[in-house]
Structures are given as C-alpha cells and as structure tokens.
GUVEX-244376 format. One record per residue (C-alpha): residue number from 1; x, y, z; residue in three letters. Coordinates in nm, 4 decimals. Each point is the difference from the previous one (the first is absolute). Layout:
<NUM,<X,Y,Z>,ALA>
...
***
This chain:
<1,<4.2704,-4.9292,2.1245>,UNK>
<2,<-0.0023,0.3302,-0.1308>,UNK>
<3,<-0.3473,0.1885,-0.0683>,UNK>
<4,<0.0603,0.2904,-0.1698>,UNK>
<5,<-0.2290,0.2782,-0.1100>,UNK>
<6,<0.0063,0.2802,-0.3141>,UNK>
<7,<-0.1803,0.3208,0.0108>,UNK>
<8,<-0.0645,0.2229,-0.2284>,UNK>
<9,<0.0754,0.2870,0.2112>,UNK>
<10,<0.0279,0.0477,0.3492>,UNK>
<11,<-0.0952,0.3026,0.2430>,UNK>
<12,<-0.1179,0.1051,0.3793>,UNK>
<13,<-0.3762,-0.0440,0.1019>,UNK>
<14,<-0.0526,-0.1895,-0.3943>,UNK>
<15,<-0.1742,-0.3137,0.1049>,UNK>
<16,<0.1745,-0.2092,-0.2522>,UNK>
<17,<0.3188,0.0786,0.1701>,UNK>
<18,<-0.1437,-0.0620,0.3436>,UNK>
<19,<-0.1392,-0.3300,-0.0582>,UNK>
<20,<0.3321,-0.1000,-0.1903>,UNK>
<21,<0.2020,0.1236,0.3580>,UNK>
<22,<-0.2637,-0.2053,0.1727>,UNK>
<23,<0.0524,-0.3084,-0.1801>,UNK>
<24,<0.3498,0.0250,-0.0083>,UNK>
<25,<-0.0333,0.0006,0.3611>,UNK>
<26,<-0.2300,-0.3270,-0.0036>,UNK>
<27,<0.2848,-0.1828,-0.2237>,UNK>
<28,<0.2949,0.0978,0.2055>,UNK>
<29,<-0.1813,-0.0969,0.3155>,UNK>
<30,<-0.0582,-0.3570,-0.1560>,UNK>
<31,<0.3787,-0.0179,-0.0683>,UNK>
<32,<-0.0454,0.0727,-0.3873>,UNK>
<33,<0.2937,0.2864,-0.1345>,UNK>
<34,<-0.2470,0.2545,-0.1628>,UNK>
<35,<0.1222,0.3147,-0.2378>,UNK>
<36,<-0.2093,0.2728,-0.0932>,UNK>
<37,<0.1316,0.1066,-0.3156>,UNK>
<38,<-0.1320,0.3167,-0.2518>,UNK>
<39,<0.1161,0.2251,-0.2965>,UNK>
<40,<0.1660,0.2403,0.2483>,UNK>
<41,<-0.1065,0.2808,-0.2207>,UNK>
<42,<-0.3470,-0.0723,0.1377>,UNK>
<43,<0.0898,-0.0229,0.4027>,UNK>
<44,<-0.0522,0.3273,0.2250>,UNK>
<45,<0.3790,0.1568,0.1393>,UNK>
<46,<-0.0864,-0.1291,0.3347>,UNK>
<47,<-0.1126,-0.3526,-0.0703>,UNK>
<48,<0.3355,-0.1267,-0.2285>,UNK>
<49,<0.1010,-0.1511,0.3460>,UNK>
<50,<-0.2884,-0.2381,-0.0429>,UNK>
<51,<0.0717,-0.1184,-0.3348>,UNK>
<52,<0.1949,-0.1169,-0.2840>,UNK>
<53,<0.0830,0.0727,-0.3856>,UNK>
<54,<-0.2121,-0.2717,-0.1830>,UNK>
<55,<0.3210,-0.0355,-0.2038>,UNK>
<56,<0.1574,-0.1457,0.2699>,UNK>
<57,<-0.2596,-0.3065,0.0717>,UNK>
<58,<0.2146,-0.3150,0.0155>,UNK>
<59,<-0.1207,-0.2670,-0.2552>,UNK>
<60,<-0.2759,-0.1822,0.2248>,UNK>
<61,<0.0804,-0.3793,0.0629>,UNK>
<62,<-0.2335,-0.3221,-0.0950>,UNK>
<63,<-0.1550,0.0420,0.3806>,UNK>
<64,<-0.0211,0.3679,0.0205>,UNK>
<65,<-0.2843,0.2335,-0.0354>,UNK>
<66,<-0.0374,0.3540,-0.1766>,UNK>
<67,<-0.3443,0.2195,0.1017>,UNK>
<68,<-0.0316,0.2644,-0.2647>,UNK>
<69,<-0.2604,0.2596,0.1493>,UNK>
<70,<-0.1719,0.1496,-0.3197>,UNK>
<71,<-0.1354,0.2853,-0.0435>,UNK>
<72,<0.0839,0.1792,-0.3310>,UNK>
<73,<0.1804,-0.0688,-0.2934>,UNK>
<74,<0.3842,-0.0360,0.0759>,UNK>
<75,<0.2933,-0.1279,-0.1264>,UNK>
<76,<0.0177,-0.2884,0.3231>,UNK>
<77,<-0.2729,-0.1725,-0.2303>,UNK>
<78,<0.2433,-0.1356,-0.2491>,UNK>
<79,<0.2289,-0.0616,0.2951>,UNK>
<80,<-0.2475,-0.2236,0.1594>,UNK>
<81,<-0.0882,-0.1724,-0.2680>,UNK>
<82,<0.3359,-0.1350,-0.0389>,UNK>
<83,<0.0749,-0.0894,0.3216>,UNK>
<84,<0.1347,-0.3547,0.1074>,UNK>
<85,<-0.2408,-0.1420,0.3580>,UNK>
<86,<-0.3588,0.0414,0.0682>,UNK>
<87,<-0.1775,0.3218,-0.1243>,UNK>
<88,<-0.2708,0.1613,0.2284>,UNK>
<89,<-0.1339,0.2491,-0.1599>,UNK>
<90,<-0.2265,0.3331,0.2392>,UNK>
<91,<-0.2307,0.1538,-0.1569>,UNK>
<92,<-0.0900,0.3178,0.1464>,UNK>
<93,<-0.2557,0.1057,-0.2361>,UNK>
<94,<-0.0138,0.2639,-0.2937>,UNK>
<95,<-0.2365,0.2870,-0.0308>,UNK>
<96,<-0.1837,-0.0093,-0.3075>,UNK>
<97,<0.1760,0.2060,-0.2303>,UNK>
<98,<-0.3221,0.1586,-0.1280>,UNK>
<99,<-0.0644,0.2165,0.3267>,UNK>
<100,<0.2968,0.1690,-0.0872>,UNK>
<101,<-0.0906,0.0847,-0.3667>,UNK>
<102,<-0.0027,0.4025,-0.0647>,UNK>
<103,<0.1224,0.0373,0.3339>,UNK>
<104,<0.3583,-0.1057,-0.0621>,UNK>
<105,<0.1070,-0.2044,-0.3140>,UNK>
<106,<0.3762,-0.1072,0.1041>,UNK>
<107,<-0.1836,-0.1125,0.3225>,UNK>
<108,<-0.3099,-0.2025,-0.2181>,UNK>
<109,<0.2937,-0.1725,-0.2467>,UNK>
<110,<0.2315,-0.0821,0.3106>,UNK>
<111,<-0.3274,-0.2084,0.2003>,UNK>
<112,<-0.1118,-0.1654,-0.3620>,UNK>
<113,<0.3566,-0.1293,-0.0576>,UNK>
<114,<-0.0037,-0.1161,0.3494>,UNK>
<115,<-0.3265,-0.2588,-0.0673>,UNK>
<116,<0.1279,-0.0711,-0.3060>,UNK>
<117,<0.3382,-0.1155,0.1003>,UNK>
<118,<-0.1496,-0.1964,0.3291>,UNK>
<119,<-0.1804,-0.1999,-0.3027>,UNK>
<120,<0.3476,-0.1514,-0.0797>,UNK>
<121,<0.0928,-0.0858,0.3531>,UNK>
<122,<-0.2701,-0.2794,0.0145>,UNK>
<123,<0.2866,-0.2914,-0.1207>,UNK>
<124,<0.2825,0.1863,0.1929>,UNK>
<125,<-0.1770,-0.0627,0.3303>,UNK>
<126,<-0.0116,-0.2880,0.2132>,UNK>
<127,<-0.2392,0.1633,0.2095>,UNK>
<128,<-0.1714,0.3234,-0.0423>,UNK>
<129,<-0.2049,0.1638,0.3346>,UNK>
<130,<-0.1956,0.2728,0.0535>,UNK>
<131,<-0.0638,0.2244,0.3164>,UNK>
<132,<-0.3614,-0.0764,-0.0343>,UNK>
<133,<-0.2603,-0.2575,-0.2191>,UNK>
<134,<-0.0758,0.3581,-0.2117>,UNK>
<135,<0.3657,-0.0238,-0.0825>,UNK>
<136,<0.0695,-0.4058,-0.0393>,UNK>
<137,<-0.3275,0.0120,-0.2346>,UNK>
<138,<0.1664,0.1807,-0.2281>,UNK>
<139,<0.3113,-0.1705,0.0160>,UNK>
<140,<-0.2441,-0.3049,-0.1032>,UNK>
<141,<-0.1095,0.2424,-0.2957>,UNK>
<142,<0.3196,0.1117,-0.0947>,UNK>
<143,<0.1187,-0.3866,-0.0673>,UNK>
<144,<0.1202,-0.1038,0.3119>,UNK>
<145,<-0.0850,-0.3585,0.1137>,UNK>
<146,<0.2045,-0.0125,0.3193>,UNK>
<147,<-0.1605,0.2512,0.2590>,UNK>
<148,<-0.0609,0.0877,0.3398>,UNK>
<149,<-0.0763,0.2921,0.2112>,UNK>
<150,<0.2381,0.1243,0.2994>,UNK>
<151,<-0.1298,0.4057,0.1607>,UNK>
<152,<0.2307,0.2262,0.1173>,UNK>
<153,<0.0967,0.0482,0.3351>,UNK>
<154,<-0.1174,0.2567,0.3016>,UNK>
<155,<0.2963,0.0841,0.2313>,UNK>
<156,<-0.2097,0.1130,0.2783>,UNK>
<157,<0.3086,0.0514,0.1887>,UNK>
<158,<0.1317,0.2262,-0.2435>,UNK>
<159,<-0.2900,0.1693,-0.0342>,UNK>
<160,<0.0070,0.1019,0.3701>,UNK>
<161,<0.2609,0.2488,-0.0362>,UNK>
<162,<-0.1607,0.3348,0.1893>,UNK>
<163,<-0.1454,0.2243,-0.2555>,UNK>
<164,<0.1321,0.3608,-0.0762>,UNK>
<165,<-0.1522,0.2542,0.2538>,UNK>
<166,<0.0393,0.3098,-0.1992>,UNK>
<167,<-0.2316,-0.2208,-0.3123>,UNK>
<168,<-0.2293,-0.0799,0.3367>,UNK>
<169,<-0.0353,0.3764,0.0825>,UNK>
<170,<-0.0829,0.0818,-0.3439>,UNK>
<171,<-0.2983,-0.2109,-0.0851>,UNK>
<172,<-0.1061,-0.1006,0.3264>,UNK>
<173,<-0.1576,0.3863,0.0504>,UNK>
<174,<-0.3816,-0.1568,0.0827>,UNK>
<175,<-0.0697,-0.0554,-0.3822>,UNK>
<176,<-0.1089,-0.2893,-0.1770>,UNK>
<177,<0.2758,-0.1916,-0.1799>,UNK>
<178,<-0.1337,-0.2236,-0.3159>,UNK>
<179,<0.3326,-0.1819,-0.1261>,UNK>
<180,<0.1334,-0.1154,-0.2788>,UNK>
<181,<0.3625,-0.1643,-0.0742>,UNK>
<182,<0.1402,-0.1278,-0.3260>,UNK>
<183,<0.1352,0.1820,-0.2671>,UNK>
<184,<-0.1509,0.2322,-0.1581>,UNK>
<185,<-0.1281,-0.1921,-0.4123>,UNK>
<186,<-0.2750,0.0007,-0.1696>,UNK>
<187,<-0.0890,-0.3790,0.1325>,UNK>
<188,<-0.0355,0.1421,0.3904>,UNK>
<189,<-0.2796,0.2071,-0.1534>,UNK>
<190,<0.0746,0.3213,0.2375>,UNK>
<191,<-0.2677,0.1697,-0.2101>,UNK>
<192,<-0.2462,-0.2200,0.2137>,UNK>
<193,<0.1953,0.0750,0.3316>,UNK>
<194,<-0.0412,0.4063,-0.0737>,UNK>
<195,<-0.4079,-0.0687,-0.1550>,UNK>
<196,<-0.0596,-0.2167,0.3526>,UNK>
<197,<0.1599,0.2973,0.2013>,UNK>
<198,<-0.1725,0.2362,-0.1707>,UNK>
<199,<-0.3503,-0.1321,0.1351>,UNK>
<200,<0.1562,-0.0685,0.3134>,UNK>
<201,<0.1537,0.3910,0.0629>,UNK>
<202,<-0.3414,0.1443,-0.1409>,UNK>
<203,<-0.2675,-0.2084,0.1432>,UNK>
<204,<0.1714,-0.1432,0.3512>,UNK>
<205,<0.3131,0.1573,0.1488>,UNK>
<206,<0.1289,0.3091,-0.1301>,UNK>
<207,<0.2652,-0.0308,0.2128>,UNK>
<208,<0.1878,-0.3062,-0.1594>,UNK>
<209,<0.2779,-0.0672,-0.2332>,UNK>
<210,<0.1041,-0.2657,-0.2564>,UNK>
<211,<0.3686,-0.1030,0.0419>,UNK>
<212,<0.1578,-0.1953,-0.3080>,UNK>
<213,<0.3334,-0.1030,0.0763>,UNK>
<214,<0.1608,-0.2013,-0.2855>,UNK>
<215,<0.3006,0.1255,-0.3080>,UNK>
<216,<-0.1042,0.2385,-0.2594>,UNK>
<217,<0.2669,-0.0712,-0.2194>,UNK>
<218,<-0.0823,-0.0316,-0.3663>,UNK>
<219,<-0.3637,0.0474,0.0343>,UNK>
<220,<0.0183,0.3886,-0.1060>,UNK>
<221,<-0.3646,0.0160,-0.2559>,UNK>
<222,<-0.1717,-0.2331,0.2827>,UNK>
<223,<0.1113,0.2334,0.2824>,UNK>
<224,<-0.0769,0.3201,-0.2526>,UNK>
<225,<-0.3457,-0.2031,0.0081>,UNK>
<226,<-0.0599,-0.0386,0.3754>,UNK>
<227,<0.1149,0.3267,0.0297>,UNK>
<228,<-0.2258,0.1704,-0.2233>,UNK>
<229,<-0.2712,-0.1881,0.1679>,UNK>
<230,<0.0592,0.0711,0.3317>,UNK>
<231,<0.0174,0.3693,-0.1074>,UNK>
<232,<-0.3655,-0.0123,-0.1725>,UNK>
<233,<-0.1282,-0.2134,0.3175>,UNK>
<234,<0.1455,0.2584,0.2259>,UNK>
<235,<0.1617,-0.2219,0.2295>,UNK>
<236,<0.2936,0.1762,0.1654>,UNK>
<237,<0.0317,-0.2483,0.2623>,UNK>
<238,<0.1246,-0.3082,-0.2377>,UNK>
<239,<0.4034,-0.0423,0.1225>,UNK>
<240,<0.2217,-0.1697,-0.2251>,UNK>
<241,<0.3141,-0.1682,0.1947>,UNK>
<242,<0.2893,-0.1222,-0.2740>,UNK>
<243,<0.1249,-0.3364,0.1397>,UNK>
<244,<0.0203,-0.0415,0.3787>,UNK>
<245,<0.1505,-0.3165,0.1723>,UNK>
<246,<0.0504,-0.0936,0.3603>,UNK>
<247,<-0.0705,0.2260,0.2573>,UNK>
<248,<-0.1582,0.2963,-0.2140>,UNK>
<249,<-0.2438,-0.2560,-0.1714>,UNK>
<250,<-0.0387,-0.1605,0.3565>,UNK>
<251,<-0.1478,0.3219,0.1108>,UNK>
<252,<-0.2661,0.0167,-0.2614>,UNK>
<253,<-0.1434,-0.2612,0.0260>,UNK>
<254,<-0.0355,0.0181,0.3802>,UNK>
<255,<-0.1349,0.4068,-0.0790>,UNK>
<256,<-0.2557,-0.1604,-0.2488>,UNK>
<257,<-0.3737,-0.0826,0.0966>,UNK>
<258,<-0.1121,-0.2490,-0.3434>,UNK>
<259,<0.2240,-0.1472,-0.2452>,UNK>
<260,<-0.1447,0.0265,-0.3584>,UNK>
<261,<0.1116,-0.2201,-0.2810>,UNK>
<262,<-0.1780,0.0386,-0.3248>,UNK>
<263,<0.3087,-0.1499,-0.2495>,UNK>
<264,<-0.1434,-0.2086,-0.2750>,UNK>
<265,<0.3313,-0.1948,-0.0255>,UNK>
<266,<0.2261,-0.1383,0.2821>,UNK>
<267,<0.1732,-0.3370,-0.0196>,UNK>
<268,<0.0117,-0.0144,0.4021>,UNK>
<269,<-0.0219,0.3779,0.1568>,UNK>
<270,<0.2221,-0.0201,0.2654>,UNK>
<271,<-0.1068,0.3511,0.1337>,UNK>
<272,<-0.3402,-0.2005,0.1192>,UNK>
<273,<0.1701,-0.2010,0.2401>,UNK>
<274,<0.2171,0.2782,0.1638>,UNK>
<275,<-0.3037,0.1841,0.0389>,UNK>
<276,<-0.1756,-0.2904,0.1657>,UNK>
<277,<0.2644,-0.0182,0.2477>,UNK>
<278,<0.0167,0.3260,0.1099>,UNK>
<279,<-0.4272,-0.0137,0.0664>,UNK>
<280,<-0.0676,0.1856,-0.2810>,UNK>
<281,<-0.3813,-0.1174,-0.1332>,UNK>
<282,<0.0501,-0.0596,-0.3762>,UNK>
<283,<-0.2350,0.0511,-0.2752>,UNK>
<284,<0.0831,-0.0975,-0.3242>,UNK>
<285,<-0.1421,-0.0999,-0.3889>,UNK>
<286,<0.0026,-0.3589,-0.0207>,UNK>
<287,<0.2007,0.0273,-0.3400>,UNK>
<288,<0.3462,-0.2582,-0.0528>,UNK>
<289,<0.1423,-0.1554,0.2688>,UNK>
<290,<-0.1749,0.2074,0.2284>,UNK>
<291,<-0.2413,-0.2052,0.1638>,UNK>
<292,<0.2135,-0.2556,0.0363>,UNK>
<293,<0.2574,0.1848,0.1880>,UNK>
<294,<-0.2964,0.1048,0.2318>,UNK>
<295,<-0.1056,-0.3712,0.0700>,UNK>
<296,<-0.3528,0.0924,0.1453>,UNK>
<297,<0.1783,0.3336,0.1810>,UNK>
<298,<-0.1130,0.3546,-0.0861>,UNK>
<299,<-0.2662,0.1282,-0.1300>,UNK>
<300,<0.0070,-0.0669,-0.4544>,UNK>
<301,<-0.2440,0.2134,-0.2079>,UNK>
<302,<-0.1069,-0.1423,-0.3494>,UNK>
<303,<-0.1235,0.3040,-0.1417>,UNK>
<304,<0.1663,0.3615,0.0110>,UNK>
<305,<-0.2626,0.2057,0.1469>,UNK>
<306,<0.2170,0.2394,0.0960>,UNK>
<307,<-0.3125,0.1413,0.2095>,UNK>
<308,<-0.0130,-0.3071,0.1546>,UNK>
<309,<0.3354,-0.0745,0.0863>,UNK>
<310,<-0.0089,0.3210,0.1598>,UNK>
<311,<-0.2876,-0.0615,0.2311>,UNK>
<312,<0.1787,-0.3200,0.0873>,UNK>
<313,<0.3390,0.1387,0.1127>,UNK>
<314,<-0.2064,0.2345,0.2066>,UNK>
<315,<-0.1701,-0.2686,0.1481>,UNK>
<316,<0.3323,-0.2193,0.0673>,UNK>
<317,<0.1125,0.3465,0.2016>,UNK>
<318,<-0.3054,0.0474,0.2036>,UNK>
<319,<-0.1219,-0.3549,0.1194>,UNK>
<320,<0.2255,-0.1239,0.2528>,UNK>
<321,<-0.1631,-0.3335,-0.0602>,UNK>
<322,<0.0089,-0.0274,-0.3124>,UNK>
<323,<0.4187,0.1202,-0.0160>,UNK>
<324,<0.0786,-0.2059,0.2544>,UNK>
<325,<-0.1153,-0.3285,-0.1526>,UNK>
<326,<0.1477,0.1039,-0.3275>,UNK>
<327,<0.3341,0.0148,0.1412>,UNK>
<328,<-0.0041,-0.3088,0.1893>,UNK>
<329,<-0.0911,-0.1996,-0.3075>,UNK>
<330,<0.2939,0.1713,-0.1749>,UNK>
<331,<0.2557,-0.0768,0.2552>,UNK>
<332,<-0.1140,-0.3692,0.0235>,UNK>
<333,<0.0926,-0.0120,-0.3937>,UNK>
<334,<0.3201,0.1033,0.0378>,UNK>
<335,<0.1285,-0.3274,0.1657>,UNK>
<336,<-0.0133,-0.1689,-0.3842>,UNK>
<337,<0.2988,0.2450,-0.0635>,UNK>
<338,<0.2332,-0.0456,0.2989>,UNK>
<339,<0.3448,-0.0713,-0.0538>,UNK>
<340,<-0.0708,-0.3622,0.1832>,UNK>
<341,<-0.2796,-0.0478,-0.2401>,UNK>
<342,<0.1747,0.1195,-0.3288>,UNK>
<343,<0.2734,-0.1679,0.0627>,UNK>
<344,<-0.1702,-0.3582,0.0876>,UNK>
<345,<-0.1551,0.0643,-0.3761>,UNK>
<346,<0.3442,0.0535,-0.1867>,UNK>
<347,<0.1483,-0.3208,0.2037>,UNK>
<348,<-0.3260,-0.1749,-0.1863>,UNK>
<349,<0.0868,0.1033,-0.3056>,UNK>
<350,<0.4142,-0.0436,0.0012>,UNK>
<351,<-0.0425,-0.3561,0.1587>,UNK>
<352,<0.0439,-0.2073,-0.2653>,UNK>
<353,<0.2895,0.1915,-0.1365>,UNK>
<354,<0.1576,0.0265,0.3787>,UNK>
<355,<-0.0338,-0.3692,0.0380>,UNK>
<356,<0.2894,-0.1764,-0.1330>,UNK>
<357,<-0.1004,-0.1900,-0.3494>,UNK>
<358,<-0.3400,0.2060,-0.0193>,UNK>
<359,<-0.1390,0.0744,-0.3559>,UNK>
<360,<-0.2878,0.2100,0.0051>,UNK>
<361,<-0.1321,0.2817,0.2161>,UNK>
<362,<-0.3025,0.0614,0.1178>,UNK>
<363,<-0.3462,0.0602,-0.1855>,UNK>
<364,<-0.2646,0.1820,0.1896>,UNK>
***
C-alpha cells in the first residue's frame, strides 16, 4: 500500500517536517511505500534529498492513502481534494489571523485564507486529526465529522546529540538563564517574557539573562516593539538567538535554569516537551493546547502576574525540592509521546484502512 504525505513546505528543525520524516519512518517500517512530496519552491537546499515535487505524486489507487499536513493556504488543497483513495487530512493548527493585524497585513490575509480554506476540506477528508483535543475541537467546529487526535513525536535519541560547547561557555557564566523557544509573533507574547524578566532582573537576580531563541523573520513592527520596550525597561541582558537547531539549541536549553512559556496560542508546542527532556522546569500560561501538552507536568499560571511569575521562577531555581519534583513529573509525561507510543496510536487509527476490505477509520 502506498501512504503518501503532502506538505506545504518542508525545512530543518520545522516540526511539521520532522514529524512527516518520523512517520514516514513508521510506514516504511510497517512495509507501506511512503513519499514525502512538496512544492519544491518551498523545501530548504539541503532537504530536496528528502522529498519530492508534488507534481510528481502518482494518481493514488482505490486502497491507498494520501496525509495532507495543513498548515496554510496552498495550492496541495485543490490537489487533495481531488484525489482518488482515502483522504486523511492533519491539521496543524492556524494562528488567529487577528494577532497579526497592524503588525503585518500579508502575514494576517495569508493565516485568514488558511481557516477559511480548511472550511472546505471538511467533505474532502475521510479523516481529519489533530496534534491535540485544542486542535481536533476545531476541526469539529470547522465542519469536520470524522476526527481524532494523534501528538507529535519526541525523538529522545535524537535529542541526545552533545550540545555545542562554545553556546555552553557563553551562557553557562554563573547567571540565571530564563528561556524561551518559538518564534518570535505576536501570539508567543514575548512582551510578557521581557515584563516577567524585568521583575525578575530588578527585584531577584541582577545577574540573569532572558534567552529567546526562535526566527525573526517577518515580524519587523513586533520586534521594533520588543525592542523599544526592552530599551525603556532597561534590560540589556535580554539575548535574541535567530533559529538554532541541534546541537546549538541543545546547549541552551541545558545552559537555562526555568523555561517560560507565556504564548496565548499553540496547537501542540513542541518546544515544551524538548525542554522537559532535557530537565528543564517549565512554567507556562495555560492558554491553547498548552495544558494539554503538559498532562499534569510543569508548573501552568492562569493569570499573567508578571510579578508573580517572577517570584515563581525564582522559586523553581532555589528549592531543590521543589525543582526536583517538577522535573520528575515532566519526564514521566513524556512516555505518551514516544515513538512506541505514537506509533501504537497511528496503527489505531489506519487499521481499518490497513485491513483488507476495511471501510472506515477510526473515531476517537
């Protein structure tokens, strides 16, 4: 049988494109042929290798599956639609386009057209899952009657790849590290990672630093903004860090003391779970798909207090206890997103379709 998949786009350390390599790897090792295939316009120089012009996607047969992972508007929707097989449909959530408003309109259009157009996938799909029940809900919302929920994966293995030394060096000088990674959007709500530091530098440790590693590209006003405050706050220790994978973003979060989370929008957060394996206590708004993600791990705030939150990272640093039984809580979580696990779920799913003569997949 072949299970294929379309991406919008495809590029190193994206999670969409990780997960897709990951579940390729699932389907081959079942016996299934599986093709990644994207607009090639959209792929990274140095991941072409690891796919394939959507043009050249064979026609599927009666038997054979097609995974479109979707993200944004694109031109594989009509392409899905059309399709001959089953339809499975991965909905990797859309930021709400009005966070973007006055910050960047092409940006605000581009995530508007995306809901809008996953409005017209509800008949196209077969199935339609979400990495989390935030997600699937508003599959449910968006017309879909067929859904399900399947997370993303944590390649603990990959992730123990030794971190850089010279990144070590530099932020492992005796300071406190608060982290953040994502990108940097108006959704992640930096502002409240630079207010939260700014109690945190003036009232606890003036020796400390706020690291936010994620892409500033196409966020000019909203960095101009974070900028301007950090500048008025007086903050010369807050580090921005364009996109870091592997070993470089390895290295963070093992020089990092808290990780802070205050996004008001995430359809998983994959960033949580990578900082739960490498003992990092998290502390994050319980906004999206957040707690959910967490499962009972962490430590979720309700309100931004940004006083508060402050007073609580200091306390995660300072009692032993208190740290320690954080983290052990977070690394018990992290078995729901093995590879085992993960895969055990997508098996559940596919079952009727992999059994010879099944009709309908899964509903849960």
């Amino acid at each position: 049988m072949r299970i294929n998949q379309l991406l919008p786009g495809f590029g190193s350390g994206d999670a969409i494109s990780n997960f897709a390599l990951q579940l390729q790897s699932i389907l081959r090792s079942w016996g299934h042929e599986s093709v990644i295939y994207c607009p090639l316009r959209h792929v990274g120089p140095t991941e072409q290798h690891l796919c394939l012009d959507y043009r050249l996607l064979p026609d599927p047969l009666a038997g054979d599956i097609t995974l479109y992972h979707y993200s944004v508007s694109s031109e594989l929707t009509e392409l899905f639609k059309q399709l001959n097989g089953r339809r499975l449909l991965f909905y990797h959530n859309i930021t709400p386009h009005h966070y973007f408003e006055g910050i960047h309109a092409g940006k605000a259009l581009a995530l508007r057209r995306g809901r809008e157009e996953l409005r017209t996938l509800a008949d196209a799909s077969d199935l339609a899952v979400g990495a989390s029940e935030f997600s699937r809900r508003e599959l449910e919302e968006n017309g879909f009657t067929r859904t399900a929920t399947l997370p993303y994966i944590l390649d603990r293995q990959a992730l123990s790849t030794p971190p850089n030394r010279s990144v070590m060096r530099q932020y492992g000088d005796g300071a406190t590290n608060l982290l953040f990674v994502g990108r940097v959007a108006p959704n992640k709500r930096v502002e409240d990672l630079i207010k939260i530091f700014h109690f945190y530098r003036n009232t606890i440790a003036a020796r400390s630093r706020l690291l936010i590693a994620g892409s500033l590209m196409g966020v000019d006003r909203y960095t101009h903004h974070l900028n301007s405050m950090i500048r008025l706050l007086d903050l010369p220790d807050v580090v921005f860090i364009n996109h870091v994978v592997g070993p470089e973003l390895y290295a963070l979060y093992h020089s990092a003391h808290v990780f802070l989370c205050m996004s008001e929008h995430e359809g998983f957060c994959m960033p949580l779970l990578e900082a739960m394996h490498f003992r990092l206590p998290v502390i994050a708004y319980a906004a999206g798909a957040v707690p959910e993600t967490l499962g009972g791990a962490g430590v979720l705030v309700k309100e931004k207090d940004h006083a508060a939150i402050a007073e609580l990272a200091d306390a995660v640093c300072r009692d032993r206890a208190l740290r320690e039984s954080i983290i052990r809580k977070q690394l018990a979580r992290l078995d729901a997103f093995s590879p085992e696990a993960i895969a055990s779920r997508l098996g559940e799913l596919l079952s009727p379709w992999l059994t010879q003569g099944g009709e309908d997949a899964a509903h849960a």
